[in-house]
N, C-alpha and C positions, 0 to 999 in steps of 0.2 A: 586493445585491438585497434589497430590501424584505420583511417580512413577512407583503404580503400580495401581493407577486409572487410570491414561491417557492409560496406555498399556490393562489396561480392555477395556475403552472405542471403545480402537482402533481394539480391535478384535471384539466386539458387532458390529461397523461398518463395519468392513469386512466382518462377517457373512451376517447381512442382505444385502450388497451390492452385494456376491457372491449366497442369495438367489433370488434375484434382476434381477441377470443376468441370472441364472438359467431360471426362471421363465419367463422374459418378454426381455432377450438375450441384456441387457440394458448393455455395457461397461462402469464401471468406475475407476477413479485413486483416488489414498486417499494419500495425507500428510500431513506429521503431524509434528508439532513444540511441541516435547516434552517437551522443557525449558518453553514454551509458556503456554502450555495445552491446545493447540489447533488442531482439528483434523478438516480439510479440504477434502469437495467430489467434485471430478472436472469428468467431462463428458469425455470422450474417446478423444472429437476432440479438448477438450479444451489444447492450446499452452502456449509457452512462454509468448506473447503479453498480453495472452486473461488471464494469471496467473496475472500478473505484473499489469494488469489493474484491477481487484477485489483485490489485495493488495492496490494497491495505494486508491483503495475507502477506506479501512479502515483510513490509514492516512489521506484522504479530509476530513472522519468524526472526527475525532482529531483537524480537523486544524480548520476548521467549529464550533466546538464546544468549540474551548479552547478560553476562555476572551482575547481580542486584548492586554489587560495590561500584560499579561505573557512575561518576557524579550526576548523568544524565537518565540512568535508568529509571526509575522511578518517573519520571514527567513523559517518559515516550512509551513510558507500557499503562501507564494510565490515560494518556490521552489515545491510546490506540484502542484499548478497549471501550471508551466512551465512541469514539470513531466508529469500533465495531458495531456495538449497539446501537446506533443512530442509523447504521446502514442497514440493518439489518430490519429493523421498524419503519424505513420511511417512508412504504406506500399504507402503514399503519399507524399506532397510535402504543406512546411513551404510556408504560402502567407506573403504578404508584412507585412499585420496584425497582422498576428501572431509574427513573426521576430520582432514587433515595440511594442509588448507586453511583449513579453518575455523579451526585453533590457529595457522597464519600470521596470520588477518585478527585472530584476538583478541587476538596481540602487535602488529599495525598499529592495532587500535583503540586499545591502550593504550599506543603510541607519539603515537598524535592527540591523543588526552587529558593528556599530557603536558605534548607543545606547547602544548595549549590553555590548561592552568593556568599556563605561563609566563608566556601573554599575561596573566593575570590572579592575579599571585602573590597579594594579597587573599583569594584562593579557600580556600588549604592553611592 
């Protein structure tokens, strides 16, 4: 998308958001990842956390979706799911379980990482 599509795009959304508000006093926040050409509508009370956790969904669908044989998968689907779980505890408290998962996936990340510099002994 063009640079002056995405900044179209982005004002067609402000409009209707600000007739939006107008209309039914509906608060919203908009951004946007111009490099991206992505334009995001986040609700009034939506925060940091509640940001960070609908981003990180997009990467779970990435990680979820990309063939196990990609030399990369394995370190972006295990550090996503440590990710998830950390977001999803962080106005709480890490159980033994979760602590005993999350140090599985950081010896699977660093069993991928392994593999990965095999493919590319150049690296070490």
């Amino acid at each position: 998308m063009s640079e002056e599509s995405i900044e179209r795009v982005v004002q067609a959304v402000k409009a209707a958001l600000d007739r939006l508000h107008e209309q039914e006093g509906i608060v919203t926040k908009v951004g946007v990842d111009r490099d991206a050409g992505i334009v995001k509508v986040y609700e009034e009370r939506s925060d940091a956390l509640k940001k960070a956790s609908s981003g990180l969904a997009e990467v779970l669908e990435l990680a979820y979706t990309t063939a196990e044989h990609h030399p990369y998968w394995g370190m972006l689907y295990h550090a996503t799911e440590i990710s998830k779980t950390l977001l999803e505890k962080w106005d709480g408290e890490l159980s033994q379980d979760n602590l005993s998962e999350i140090l599985w996936r950081c010896d699977e990340i660093k069993m991928a990482l392994e593999r990965a510099g095999d493919m590319h002994p150049h690296t070490h």
